[in-house]
N, C-alpha and C positions, 0 to 999 in steps of 0.2 A: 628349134632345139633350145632347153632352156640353159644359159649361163650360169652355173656350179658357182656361189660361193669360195672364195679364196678366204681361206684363215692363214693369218700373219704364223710365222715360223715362232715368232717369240712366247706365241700368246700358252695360255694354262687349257688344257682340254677339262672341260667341265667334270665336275665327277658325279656317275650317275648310282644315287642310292635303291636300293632294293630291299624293302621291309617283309619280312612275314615274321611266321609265330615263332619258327627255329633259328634264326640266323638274321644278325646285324649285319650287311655290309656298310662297310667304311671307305675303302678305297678296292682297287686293284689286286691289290696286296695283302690285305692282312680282313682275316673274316673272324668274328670273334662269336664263340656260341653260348646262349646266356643257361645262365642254369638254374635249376628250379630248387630254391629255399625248403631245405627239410621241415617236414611235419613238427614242432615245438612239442618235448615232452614234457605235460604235466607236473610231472613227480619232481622231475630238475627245476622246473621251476618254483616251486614249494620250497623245496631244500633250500636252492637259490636265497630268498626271501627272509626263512627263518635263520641262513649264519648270518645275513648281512645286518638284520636285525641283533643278533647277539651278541655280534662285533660293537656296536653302536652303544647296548646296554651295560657290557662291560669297560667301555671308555667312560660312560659316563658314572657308573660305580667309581671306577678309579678315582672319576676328579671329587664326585660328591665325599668320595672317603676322608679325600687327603684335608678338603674344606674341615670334616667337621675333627680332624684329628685336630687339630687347631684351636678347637674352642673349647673352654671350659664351662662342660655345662653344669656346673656345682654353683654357675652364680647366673644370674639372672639377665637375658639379653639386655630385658631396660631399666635398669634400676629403677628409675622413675615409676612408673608400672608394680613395683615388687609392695602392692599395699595387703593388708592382712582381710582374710577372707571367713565369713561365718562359714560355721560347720552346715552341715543338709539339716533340716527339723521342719518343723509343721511352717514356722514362717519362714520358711527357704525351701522350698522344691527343687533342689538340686540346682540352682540361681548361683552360677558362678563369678556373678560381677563382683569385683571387691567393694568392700563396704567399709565405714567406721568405724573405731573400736565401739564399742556398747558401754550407753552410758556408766552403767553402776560400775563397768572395772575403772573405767576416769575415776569415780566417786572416793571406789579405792583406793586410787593412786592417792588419792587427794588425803585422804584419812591415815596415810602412812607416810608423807612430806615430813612431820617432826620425825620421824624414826632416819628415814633416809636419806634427805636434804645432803647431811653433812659429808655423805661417805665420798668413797673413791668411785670411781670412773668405771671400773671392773667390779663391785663388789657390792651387795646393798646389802641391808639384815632381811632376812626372808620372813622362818618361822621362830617362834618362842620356843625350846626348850622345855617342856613343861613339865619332864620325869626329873629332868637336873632341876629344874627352881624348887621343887617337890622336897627333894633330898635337903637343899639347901635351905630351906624355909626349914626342916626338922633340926638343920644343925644351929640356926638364929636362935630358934626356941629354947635350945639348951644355955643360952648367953641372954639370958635378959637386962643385965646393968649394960651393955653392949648398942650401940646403936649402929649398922653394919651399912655399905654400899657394896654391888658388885654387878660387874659385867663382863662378863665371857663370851666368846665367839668365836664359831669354826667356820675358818678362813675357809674351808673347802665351799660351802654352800650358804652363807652367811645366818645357819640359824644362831640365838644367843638367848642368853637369859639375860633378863634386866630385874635386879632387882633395888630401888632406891637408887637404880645409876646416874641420874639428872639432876640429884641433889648435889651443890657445891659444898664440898668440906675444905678444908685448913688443909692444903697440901703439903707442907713439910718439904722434905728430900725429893719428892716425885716432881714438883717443878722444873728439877737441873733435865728430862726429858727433854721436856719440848724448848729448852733451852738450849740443847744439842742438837736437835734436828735442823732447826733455826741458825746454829753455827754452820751444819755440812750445806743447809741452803745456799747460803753465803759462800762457801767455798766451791761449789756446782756452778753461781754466778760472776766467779772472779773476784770478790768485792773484799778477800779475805785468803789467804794462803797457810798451810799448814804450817810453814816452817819461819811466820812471821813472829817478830819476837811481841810478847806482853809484858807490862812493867808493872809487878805488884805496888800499890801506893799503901798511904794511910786509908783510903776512903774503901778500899777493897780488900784491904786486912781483915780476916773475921777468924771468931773463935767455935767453939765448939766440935765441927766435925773438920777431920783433915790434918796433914802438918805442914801446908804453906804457912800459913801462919807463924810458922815458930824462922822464918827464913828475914834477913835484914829488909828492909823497904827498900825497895830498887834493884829487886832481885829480878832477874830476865827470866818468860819459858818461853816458849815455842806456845804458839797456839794449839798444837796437837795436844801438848804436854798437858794443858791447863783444861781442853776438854778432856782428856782423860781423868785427872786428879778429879775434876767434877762429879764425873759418874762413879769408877771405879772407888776413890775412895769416900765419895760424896763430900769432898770439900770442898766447904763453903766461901775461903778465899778464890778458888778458883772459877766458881758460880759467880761473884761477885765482879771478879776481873772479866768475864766473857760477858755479862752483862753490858759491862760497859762498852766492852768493843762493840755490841752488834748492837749500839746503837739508845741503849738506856730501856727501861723498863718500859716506855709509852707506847715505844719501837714495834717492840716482842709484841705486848698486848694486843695493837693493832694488826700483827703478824697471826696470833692463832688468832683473833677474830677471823680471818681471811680465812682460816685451815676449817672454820667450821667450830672449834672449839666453843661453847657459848659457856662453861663457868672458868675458864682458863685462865688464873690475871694474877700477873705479877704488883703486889703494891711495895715492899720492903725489898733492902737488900736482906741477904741471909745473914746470921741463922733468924729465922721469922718464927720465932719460940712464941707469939702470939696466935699466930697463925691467918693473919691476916692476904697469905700469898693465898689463892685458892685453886680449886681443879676439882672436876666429877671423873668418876668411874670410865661411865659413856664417853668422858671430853679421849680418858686416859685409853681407853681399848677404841676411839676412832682415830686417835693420832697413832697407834702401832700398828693396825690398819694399814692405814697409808702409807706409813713406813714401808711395810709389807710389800704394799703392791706397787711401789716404784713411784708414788704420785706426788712426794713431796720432794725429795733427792733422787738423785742418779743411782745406778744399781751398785757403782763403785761406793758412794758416798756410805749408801746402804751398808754394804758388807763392811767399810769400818767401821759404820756406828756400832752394828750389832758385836763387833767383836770387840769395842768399847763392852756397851753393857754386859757380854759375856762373862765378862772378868768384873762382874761388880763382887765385891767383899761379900758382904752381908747376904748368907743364905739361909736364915733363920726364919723366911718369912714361905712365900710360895716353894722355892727349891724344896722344904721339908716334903711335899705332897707327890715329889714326883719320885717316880722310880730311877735304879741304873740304868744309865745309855740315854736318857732323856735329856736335854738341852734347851736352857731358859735363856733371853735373851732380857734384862729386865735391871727394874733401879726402883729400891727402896726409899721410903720417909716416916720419921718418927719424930716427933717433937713432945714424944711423953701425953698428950692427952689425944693425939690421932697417931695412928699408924697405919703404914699401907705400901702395897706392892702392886706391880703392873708390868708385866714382860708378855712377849711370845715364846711359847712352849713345844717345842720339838719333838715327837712321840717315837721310838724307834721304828715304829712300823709305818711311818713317811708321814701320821697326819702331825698335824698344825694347826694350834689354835691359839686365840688371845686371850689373858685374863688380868685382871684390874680388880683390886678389893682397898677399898679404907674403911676404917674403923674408928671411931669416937669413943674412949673408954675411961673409964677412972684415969688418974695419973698412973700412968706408969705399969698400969693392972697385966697381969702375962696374960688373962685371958684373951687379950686381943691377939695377940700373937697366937696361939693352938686353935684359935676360930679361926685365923686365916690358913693353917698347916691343914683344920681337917677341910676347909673349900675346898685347899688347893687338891688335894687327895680325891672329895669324891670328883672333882671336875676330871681330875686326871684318867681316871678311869671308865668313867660316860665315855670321855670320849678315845679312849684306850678303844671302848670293846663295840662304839656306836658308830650305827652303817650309814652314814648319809642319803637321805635321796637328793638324786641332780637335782 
């Protein structure tokens, strides 16, 4: 008889598993039955697929939205890049590389340097005027002892008429200009203050236009005072006394060289009843110009000059031509064998233009005077009733 195995009281009884296709046993105790994974519909899974996709697409809308609310696309990602492109034609098949400008428009940049050179920043002379030079070549004709300058220009588009405007004539009164622009320079730069005193001498005494003059030597203005007296009454001690503050005649000269000016030059003090002081048309309608568009003084500097010349005396020259409600900003010169006026012209119906006329006449002849009243008229009315193109 065989001896039985003895298992220890402590020990673990084995545990016996039992597989088949229905049921896990695990222990003794707990029998777990497995269960069979439904059939996968189709359809739910589609559905499935296309929200989780739409989910996906509308996050990404969102964020691409918000990126491009962000950018302005009015300018160009690479500025570097932003070069000018030929149009489509026979030697371009729709070749959208950018390319160089084409020679012949260079050529013509090149062929209108004397016209443009001088101006401002914002502004060139475009086209000529040719129905206004038209009218105004008929009203020359009728003045033949007359030997006439003019240059007009609409500030909106820079077309103008030039007629003999490059010619330097005897400036007269139209010097104290660019003698004042030259003062607000100065005061834009610090170099100069409105409310600084000036000391009439003997050397800056002068006769003819004005009544400083008639005041004792060592009489005080104010720098304001003394540009005013200049323009508004066009006196010539006053011209004389701002000359010497900004620095003497050499100064100035050097000064409108800079501006572009090229017959611009002071040689005398006033009155230059010789007429030795000089200035063109073109010098006179590209320095209001600039005036205009901010490039020589401050905007503030600006609206006092202009309401300086606003208040100039003498409206027997240009102001005849213009209608009521119209608004000239401008400064006269007469020394009896030239005459001549040069302001911007304010039209009620918002446009703005520049005009500049001197005259070379007998001494003293009126003709010169109603040849520049009927300029000033037809020019008023061109450009009264004229549509610019951009």
């Amino acid at each position: 008889m065989k001896n039985k195995k003895t298992v220890p009281a402590n020990s673990i009884s084995p545990i016996k598993i039992t597989r088949n296709t229905d049921k896990v046993r695990v222990s003794p105790r707990q029998t777990y039955v497995k269960k069979e994974k439904p059939p996968e519909n189709i359809f739910n899974s589609i559905f499935n697929y296309i929200f989780r996709v739409a989910i996906v697409g509308v996050g990404m809308g969102t964020i691409f939205g918000s990126i491009l609310a962000n950018i302005d696309l009015t300018q160009p990602l690479f500025p570097e890049l932003n070069l000018p492109f030929l149009p489509k034609s026979e030697n371009n098949q729709g070749n959208d590389t950018p390319l160089p400008l084409l020679e012949n428009q260079a050529q013509e940049e090149a062929q209108n340097l004397e016209t443009q050179a001088p101006l401002s920043n914002t502004l060139v002379f475009s086209s000529e005027l040719m129905p206004l030079r038209e009218k105004f070549m008929a009203i020359f004709k009728e003045y033949a002892n007359l030997e006439p300058s003019a240059f007009f220009v609409d500030l909106d588009n820079g077309a103008f008429v030039n007629y003999n405007g490059i010619t330097a004539f005897p400036a007269a009164s139209t010097i104290k200009t660019p003698i004042l622009v030259a003062f607000f320079e100065d005061v834009d730069a610090g170099k100069i203050v409105l409310d600084e005193k000036l000391i009439m001498t003997e050397q800056t005494k002068a006769s003819e236009a004005g009544t400083m003059q008639y005041q004792p030597i060592g009489t005080e203005y104010t720098a304001l005072k003394v540009a005013q007296e200049m323009i508004i009454r066009s006196d010539n001690t006053a011209t004389n006394m701002m000359i010497e503050r900004l620095g003497g005649a050499q100064s100035l000269n050097q000064r409108f060289q800079e501006w572009g000016l090229e017959s611009t030059v002071i040689n005398n003090y006033l009155p230059d009843l010789e007429g030795t002081n000089t200035i063109s048309a073109r010098d006179y309608a590209i320095l209001l110009m600039k005036v205009n568009n901010g490039d020589l003084v401050s905007l503030r500097s600006r609206d006092r000059l202009l309401s300086i010349m606003e208040q100039t005396v003498t409206k027997t020259l240009l102001p005849q031509g213009l209608e009521p409600g119209a608004t000239i900003y401008h400064k006269t010169g007469d020394i009896g064998k030239v005459l001549g006026d040069g302001g911007i012209i304010d039209i009620p119906t918002g446009k703005r233009y520049v005009g500049a006329i001197l005259v070379k006449r007998p001494h003293n002849d009126p003709d010169g005077r109603k040849m520049i009243q009927e300029i000033s008229r037809e020019a008023y009315q061109h450009f009264k009733w004229y549509q610019p193109r951009p």
